[in-house]
GUSE-717627 format. One record per residue (C-alpha): x, y, z; residue in three letters. Coordinates in steps of 0.001 Angstrom, whole numbers, plus 500000, padded with zeros to 6 digits. Example, Ala and Ser with C-alpha at 12.3 -4.5 7.8 and 13.67 -1.06 7.14 Angstrom:
2
xx,yy,zz,r
512300,495500,507800,ala
513670,498940,507140,ser
REM end
This chain:
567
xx,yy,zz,r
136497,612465,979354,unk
136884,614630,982311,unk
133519,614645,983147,unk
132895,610932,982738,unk
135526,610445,985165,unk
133795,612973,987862,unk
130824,610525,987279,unk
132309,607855,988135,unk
131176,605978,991219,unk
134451,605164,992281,unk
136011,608776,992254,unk
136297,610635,995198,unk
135539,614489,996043,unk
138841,615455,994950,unk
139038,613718,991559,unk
135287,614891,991088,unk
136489,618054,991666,unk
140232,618300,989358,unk
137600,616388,987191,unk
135660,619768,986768,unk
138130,622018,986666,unk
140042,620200,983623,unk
136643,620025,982130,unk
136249,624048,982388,unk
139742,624954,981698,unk
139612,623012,978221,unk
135960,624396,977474,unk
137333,627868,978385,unk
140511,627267,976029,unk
138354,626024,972929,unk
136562,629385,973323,unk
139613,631193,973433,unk
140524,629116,970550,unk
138164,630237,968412,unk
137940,633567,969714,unk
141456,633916,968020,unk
140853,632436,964731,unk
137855,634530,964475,unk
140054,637685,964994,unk
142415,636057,962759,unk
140308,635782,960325,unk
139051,638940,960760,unk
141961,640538,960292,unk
143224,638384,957378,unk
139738,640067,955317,unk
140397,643147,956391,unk
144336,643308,954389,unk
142562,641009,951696,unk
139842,643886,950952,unk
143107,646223,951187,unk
145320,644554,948743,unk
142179,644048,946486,unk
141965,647946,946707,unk
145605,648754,946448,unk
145523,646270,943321,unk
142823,648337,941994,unk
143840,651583,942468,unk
147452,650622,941041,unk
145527,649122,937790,unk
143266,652031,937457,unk
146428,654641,937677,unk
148839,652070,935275,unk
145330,652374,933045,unk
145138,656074,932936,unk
149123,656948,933172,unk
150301,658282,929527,unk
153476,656125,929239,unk
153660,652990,927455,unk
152826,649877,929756,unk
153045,646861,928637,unk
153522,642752,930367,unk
155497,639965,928229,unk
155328,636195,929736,unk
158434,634334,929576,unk
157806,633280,925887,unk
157827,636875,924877,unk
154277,637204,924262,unk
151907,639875,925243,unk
149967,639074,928665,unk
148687,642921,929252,unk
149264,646459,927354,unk
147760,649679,929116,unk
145344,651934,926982,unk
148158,654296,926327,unk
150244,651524,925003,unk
147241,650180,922635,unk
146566,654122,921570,unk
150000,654659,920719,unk
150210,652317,918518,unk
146884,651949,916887,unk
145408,648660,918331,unk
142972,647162,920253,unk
143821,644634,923159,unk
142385,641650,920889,unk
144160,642351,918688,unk
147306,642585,920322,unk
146684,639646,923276,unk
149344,636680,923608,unk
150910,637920,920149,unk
154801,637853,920564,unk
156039,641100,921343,unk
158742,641046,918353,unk
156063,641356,915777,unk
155380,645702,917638,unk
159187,646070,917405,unk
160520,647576,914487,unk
162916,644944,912753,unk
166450,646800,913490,unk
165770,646572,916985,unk
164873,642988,917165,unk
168368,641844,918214,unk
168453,644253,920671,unk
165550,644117,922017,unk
166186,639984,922631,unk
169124,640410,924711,unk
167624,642881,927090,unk
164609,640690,927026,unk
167859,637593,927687,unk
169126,639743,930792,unk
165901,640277,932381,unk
164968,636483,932215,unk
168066,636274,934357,unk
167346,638791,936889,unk
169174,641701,935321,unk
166786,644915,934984,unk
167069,646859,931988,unk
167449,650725,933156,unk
167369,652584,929964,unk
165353,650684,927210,unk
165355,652588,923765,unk
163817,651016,921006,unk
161247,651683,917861,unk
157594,650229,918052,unk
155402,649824,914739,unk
152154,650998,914403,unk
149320,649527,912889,unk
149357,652268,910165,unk
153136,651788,909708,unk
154204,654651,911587,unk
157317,654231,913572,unk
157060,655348,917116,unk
160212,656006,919468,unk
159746,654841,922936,unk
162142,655088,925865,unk
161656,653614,929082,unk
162756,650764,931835,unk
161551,646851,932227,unk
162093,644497,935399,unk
162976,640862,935505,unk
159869,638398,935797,unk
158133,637852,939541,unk
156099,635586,939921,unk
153269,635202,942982,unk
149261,635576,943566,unk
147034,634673,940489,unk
149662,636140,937944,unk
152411,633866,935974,unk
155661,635210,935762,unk
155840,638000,933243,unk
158157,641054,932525,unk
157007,644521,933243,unk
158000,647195,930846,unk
157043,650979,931071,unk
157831,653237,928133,unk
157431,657067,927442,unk
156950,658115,923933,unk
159422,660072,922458,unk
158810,661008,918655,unk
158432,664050,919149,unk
161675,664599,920875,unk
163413,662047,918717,unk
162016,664184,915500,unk
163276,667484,917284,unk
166495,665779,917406,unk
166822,664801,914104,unk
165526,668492,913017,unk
168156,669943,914597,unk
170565,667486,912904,unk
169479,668141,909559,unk
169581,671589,910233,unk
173533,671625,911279,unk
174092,669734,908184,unk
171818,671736,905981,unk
173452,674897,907754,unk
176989,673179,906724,unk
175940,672947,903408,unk
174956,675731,902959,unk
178255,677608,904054,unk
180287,674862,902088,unk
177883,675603,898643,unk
178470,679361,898851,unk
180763,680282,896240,unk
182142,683304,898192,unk
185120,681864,900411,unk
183706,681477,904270,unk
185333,680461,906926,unk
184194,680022,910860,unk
186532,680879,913470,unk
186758,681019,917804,unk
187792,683300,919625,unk
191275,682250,919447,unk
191328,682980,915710,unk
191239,678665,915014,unk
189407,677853,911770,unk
186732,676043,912766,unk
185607,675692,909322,unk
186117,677056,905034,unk
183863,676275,902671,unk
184775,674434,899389,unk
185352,677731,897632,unk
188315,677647,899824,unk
189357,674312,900209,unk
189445,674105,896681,unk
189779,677409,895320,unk
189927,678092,891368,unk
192486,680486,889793,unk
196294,681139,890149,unk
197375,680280,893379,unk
200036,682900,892848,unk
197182,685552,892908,unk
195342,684785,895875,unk
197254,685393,899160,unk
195216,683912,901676,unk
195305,680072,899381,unk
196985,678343,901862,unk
194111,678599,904471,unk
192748,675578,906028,unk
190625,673928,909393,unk
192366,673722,911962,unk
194955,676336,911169,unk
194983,680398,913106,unk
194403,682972,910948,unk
196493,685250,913148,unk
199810,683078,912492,unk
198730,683064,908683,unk
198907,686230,908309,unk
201890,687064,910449,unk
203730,684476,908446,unk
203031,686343,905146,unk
203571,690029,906692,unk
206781,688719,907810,unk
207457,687649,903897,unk
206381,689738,901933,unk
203724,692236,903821,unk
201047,691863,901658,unk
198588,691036,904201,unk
199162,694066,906389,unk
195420,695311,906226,unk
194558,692050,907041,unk
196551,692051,909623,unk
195052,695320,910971,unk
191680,694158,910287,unk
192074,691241,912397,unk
193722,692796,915459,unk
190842,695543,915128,unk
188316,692600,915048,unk
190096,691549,918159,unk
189950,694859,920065,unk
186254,695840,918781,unk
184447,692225,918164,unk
181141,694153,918168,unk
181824,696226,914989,unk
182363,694565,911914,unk
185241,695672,909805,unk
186692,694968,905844,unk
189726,695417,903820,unk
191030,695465,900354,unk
193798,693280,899804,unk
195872,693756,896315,unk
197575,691389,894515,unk
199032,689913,890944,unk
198544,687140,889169,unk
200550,685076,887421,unk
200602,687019,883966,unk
201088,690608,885955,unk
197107,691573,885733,unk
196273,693321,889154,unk
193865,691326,891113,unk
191680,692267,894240,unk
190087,690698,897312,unk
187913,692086,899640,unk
188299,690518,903326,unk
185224,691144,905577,unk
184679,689720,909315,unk
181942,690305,911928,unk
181246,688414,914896,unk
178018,686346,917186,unk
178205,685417,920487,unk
176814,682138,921378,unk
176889,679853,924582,unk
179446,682338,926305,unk
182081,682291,923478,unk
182888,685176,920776,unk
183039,683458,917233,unk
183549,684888,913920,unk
182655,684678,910571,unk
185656,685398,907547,unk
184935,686148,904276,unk
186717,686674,901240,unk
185619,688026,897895,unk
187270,688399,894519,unk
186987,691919,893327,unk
188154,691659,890261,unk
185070,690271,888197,unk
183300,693322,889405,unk
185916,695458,887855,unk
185222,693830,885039,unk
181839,693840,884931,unk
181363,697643,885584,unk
183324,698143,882069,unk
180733,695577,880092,unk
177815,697768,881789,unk
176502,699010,878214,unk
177205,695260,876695,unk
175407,693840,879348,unk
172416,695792,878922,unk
172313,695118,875003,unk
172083,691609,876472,unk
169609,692262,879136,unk
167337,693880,876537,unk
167580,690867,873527,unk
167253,688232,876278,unk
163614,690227,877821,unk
162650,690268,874113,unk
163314,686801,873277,unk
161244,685743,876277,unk
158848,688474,875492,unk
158473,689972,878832,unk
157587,693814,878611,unk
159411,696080,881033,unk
158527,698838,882746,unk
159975,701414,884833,unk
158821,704586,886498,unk
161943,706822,887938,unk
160495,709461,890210,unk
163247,710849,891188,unk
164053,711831,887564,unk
160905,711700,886490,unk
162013,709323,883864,unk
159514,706321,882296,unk
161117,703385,880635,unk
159257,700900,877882,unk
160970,697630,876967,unk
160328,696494,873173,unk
158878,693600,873892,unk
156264,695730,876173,unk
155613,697443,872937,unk
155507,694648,870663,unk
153007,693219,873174,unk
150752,696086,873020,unk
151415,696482,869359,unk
152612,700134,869375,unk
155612,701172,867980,unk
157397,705011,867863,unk
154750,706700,865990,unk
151356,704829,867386,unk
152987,705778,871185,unk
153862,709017,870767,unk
150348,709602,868944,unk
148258,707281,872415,unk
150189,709602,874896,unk
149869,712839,873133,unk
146318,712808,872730,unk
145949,711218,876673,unk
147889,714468,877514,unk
145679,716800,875114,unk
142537,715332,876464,unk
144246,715493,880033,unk
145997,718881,880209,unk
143709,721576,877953,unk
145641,724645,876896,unk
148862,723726,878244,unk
148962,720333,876537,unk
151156,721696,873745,unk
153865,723180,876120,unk
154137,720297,877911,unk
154540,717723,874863,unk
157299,720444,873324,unk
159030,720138,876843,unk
159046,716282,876963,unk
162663,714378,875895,unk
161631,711441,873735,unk
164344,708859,873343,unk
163966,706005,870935,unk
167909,705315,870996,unk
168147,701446,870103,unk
165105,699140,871012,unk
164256,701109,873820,unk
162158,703874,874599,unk
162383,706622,877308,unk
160074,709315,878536,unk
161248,712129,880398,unk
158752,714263,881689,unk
160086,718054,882793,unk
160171,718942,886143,unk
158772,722101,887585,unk
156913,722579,884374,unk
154797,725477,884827,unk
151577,724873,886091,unk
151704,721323,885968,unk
153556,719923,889133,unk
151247,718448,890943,unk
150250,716402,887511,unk
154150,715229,887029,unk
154259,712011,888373,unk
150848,711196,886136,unk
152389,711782,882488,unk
153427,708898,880745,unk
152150,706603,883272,unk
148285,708125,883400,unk
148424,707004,880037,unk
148138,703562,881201,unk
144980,704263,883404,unk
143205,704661,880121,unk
144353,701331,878320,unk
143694,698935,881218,unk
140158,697257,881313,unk
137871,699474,883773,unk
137042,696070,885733,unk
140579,695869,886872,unk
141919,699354,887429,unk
140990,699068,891481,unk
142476,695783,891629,unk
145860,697357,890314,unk
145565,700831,892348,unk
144542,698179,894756,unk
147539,696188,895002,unk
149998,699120,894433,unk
148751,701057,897725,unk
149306,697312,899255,unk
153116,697706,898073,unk
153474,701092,898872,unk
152216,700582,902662,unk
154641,697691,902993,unk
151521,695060,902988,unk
152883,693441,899998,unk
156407,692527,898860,unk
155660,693304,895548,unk
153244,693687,893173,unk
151736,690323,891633,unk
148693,690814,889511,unk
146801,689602,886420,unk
144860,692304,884933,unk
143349,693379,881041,unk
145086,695813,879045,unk
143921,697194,875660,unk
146161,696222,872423,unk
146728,698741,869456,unk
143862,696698,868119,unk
140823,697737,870352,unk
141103,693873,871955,unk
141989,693889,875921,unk
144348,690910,876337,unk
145437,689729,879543,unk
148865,689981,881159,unk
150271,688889,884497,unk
151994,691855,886666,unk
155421,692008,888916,unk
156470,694985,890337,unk
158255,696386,892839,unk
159086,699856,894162,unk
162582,700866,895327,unk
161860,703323,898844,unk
163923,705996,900287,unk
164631,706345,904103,unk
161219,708036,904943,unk
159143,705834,902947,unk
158434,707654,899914,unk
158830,706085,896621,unk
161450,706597,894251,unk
161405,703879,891582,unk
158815,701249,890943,unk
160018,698649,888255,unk
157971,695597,886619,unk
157031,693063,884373,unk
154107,692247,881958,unk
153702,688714,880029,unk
150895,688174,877935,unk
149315,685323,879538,unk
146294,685640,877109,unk
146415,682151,875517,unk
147303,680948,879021,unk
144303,682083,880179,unk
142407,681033,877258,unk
143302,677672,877603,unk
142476,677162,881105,unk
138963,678509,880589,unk
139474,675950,878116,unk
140454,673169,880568,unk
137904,674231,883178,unk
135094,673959,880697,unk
135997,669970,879755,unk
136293,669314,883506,unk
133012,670800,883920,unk
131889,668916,881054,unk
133043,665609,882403,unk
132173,666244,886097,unk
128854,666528,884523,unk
128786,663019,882708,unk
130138,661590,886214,unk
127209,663200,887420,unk
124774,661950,885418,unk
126176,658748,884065,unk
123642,655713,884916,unk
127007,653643,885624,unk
128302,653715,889017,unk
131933,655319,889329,unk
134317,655455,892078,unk
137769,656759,891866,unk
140353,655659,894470,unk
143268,657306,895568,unk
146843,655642,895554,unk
146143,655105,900196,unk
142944,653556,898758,unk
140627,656290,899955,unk
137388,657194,897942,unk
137696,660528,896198,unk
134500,660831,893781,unk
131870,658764,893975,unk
128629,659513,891779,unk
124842,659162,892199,unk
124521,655701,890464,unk
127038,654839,892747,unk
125268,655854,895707,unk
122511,654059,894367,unk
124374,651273,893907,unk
125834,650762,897664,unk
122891,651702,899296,unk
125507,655036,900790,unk
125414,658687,900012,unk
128610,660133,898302,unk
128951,662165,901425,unk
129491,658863,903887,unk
131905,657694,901308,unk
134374,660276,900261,unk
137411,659901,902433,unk
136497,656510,903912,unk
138912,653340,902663,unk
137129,651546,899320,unk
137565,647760,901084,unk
134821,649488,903449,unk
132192,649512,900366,unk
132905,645733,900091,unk
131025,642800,902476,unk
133472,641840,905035,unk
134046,638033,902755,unk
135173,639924,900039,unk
137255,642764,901529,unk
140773,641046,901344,unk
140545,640152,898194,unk
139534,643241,897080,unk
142667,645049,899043,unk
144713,642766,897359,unk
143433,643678,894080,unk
143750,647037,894406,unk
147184,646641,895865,unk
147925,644755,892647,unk
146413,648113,890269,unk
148266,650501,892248,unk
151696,648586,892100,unk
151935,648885,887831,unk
153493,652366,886910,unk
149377,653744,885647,unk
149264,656720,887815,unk
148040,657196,891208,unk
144231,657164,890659,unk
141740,654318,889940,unk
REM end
């Protein structure tokens, strides 16, 4: 327009000349112009390109970070779950993809889980989420994590973002440790000795049921009145004060007070109600733990013991008809004494008796010793008091020291089958190094018959301070039909692995998590698979995809009726 009016025939100089100038300034402003949307532009690429990497370095690190991630759109379905999320729990991302989020949470969290998931959809964040996810193989994982409310903005809908760390295995350490306080509190309360747990202030902390709920007189037991929460120390001044029977105890505690590092007893005496004495034994040591001195109180009834030590002989009469009924031969070597013991039943077992023995280890001895054979057997104590018999071989004899330890029990080395006397030298070096804590063998002995029969071994040795030897004692079953019959046994399961084998019928057998555990040649042949690709894998797999359901459901069916755990 500016120009057109410099053209003009009717303008003068002047307005030719403004005419120009406007003309120029407004070309030289358009340029400007779009000098500065070019920059603009320009510039608005560049942060484009740098969001777009941002965006796709943040993906790629949300990708490859081990917590849980996951994004739930505002009807609670699933708009995004990182790999770690998806490995977790046993998925992949089709799998998982626009599902509602409710059907990953385990079912006592779901309430909980909906009013955090309430909050956030008003703007509150959710600082400390805990909560139980379900894997695809039913496993429960703990998670623990944080979730902020929906934004919305760029090509994304509004969703909630939710980032989780796994913590089963802390959540499992947890609840090891609980079990383990309550096993450990158990375990004091099921101990039939009286135990009790104290501070350092002498507070009960804790008695066991034994004396909660003791049994006996109550007039016989002087500490009865003991319970939590009370102090030992005011116990036991209250009944010195009365009557002063607990003055040991008294000294025992205030020495367990001065000295907790050196664990101290005493001997309490008593009456019951008839006038019979009574006794308890009061023991307490102490453990330092988390910066505090506790100790442990326990009290034992004395009396049975007393009693027992004057039923010793009774008790072995018992001992002795009880091994016999349950025909278990005994045997003991005393080295100090030089003493060898043979329980009946070992005898019965063998089929010797007084006579056939003495005549097996005289002649070992004769064969063993020579000339001084006869000296020796005239020097040897034979006792066949009762049902038991003892061998007590001389010590010092002349001659024959060195050979002591070998009589009576070198007679064995000639009755046990030659194919197993380095197992049992074997396994008795084992013991006597400290390799083994005892002695656990089957091995072939000869009976009175000429027939080696098999019996099963226990020993164990009893050790002075430097390690030598002193007394070995064991046990011999006859385990000969035992070991007849599973020959037996492993001969029919040979006999039908072998008509698996070769059976022209294809056979499978399925474990109760529907795993293949045998699968034969005809059924290789059968399925097209060799029994090495199938063993292990899940039986639907052997199916065609159409028919894979209902065979799941058919096997879920079989394994549901009480028929075992195999099909």
């Amino acid at each position: 327009a500016a120009l057109m009016f410099t053209t003009a025939g009717t303008a003068s100089p002047a307005q030719r000349a403004l005419g120009v100038l406007v003309a120029f300034t407004m070309a030289a402003g358009s340029l400007v112009i779009r000098y500065r949307l070019w920059q603009s532009a320009e510039r608005s690429e560049r942060h484009e390109s740098a969001w777009r990497s941002s965006q796709s370095e943040l993906e790629l690190l949300i990708d490859r970070t081990p917590d849980l991630v996951q994004r739930v759109d505002a009807s609670g379905r699933l708009a995004y779950a990182n790999p770690a999320w998806l490995t977790a729990l046993g998925y992949a991302w089709p799998e998982v993809w626009n599902r509602p989020v409710w059907q990953f949470l385990h079912p006592d969290d779901h309430a909980h889980c909906r009013e955090i998931f309430a909050r956030l959809s008003r703007g509150t964040p959710a600082d400390r989420i805990e909560c139980r996810f379900v894997a695809r193989d039913g496993r429960t994982v703990w998670a623990e994590g944080s979730a902020v409310p929906p934004r919305s903005g760029g090509e994304f809908p509004a969703t909630t973002l939710a980032v989780f760390h796994d913590i089963s295995a802390r959540v499992a350490v947890v609840e090891d440790l609980r079990r383990a306080h309550e096993f450990l509190r158990r375990l004091i309360d099921s101990i039939p000795t009286r135990v009790a747990v104290l501070d350092d202030k002498m507070d009960i902390l804790q008695a066991n049921r034994a004396w909660r709920a003791p049994a006996g007189p109550q007039g016989a037991d002087p500490l009865f009145a003991l319970r939590e929460g009370d102090n030992l120390i005011d116990v036991v001044t209250r009944s010195v004060a009365a009557s002063g029977g607990l003055q040991p105890a008294a000294d025992l505690l205030e020495a367990a007070r001065q000295a907790p590092d050196h664990p101290g007893s005493a001997v309490l005496a008593s009456c019951a109600a008839d006038g019979s004495p009574v006794w308890w034994q009061v023991e307490i040591a102490s453990f330092p733990y988390a910066n505090r001195r506790f100790f442990v109180l326990t009290q034992t009834d004395l009396t049975p013991i007393k009693t027992a030590e004057n039923a010793i002989l009774a008790s072995q009469a018992r001992f002795d008809r009880a091994v016999s009924a349950a025909h278990q031969g005994i045997l003991e070597w005393d080295v100090v004494n030089s003493e060898i013991y043979y329980g009946p039943a070992l005898l019965d077992a063998l089929g010797l008796d007084q006579d056939s023995l003495q005549r097996e280890i005289g002649g070992w001895i004769a064969a063993t010793f020579g000339d001084a054979a006869p000296a020796l057997l005239a020097a040897i104590e034979w006792d066949f008091g009762g049902a038991t018999f003892r061998l007590k071989v001389p010590r010092g004899f002349p001659n024959l020291t060195p050979a002591e330890p070998r009589v009576g029990l070198g007679y064995w080395q000639t009755i046990v089958h030659p194919d197993d006397q380095g197992v049992v030298f074997a396994a008795l070096a084992q013991h006597y190094a400290g390799a083994a804590p005892v002695v656990d063998i089957e091995l072939r002995i000869r009976h009175q018959s000429g027939d080696f029969r098999w019996f099963h071994l226990r020993a164990r040795g009893c050790f002075a301070a430097d390690g030598s030897v002193e007394r070995v004692t064991g046990s011999l079953i006859d385990v000969t039909e035992r070991r007849e019959g599973a020959a037996a046994l492993e001969a029919i399961a040979e006999q039908l692995r072998t008509m698996v084998e070769t059976a022209p019928l294809g056979i499978v057998t399925i474990d109760e998590s529907g795993l293949v555990t045998q699968f034969n040649p005809a059924a290789a042949r059968i399925f097209g698979i060799d029994a090495g690709s199938a063993l292990g894998q899940p039986a639907v797999a052997l199916a065609p995809q159409v028919a894979r359901d209902g065979l799941g459901s058919f096997l879920a069916a079989i394994f549901a009726q009480p028929v075992g755990k195999s099909v």
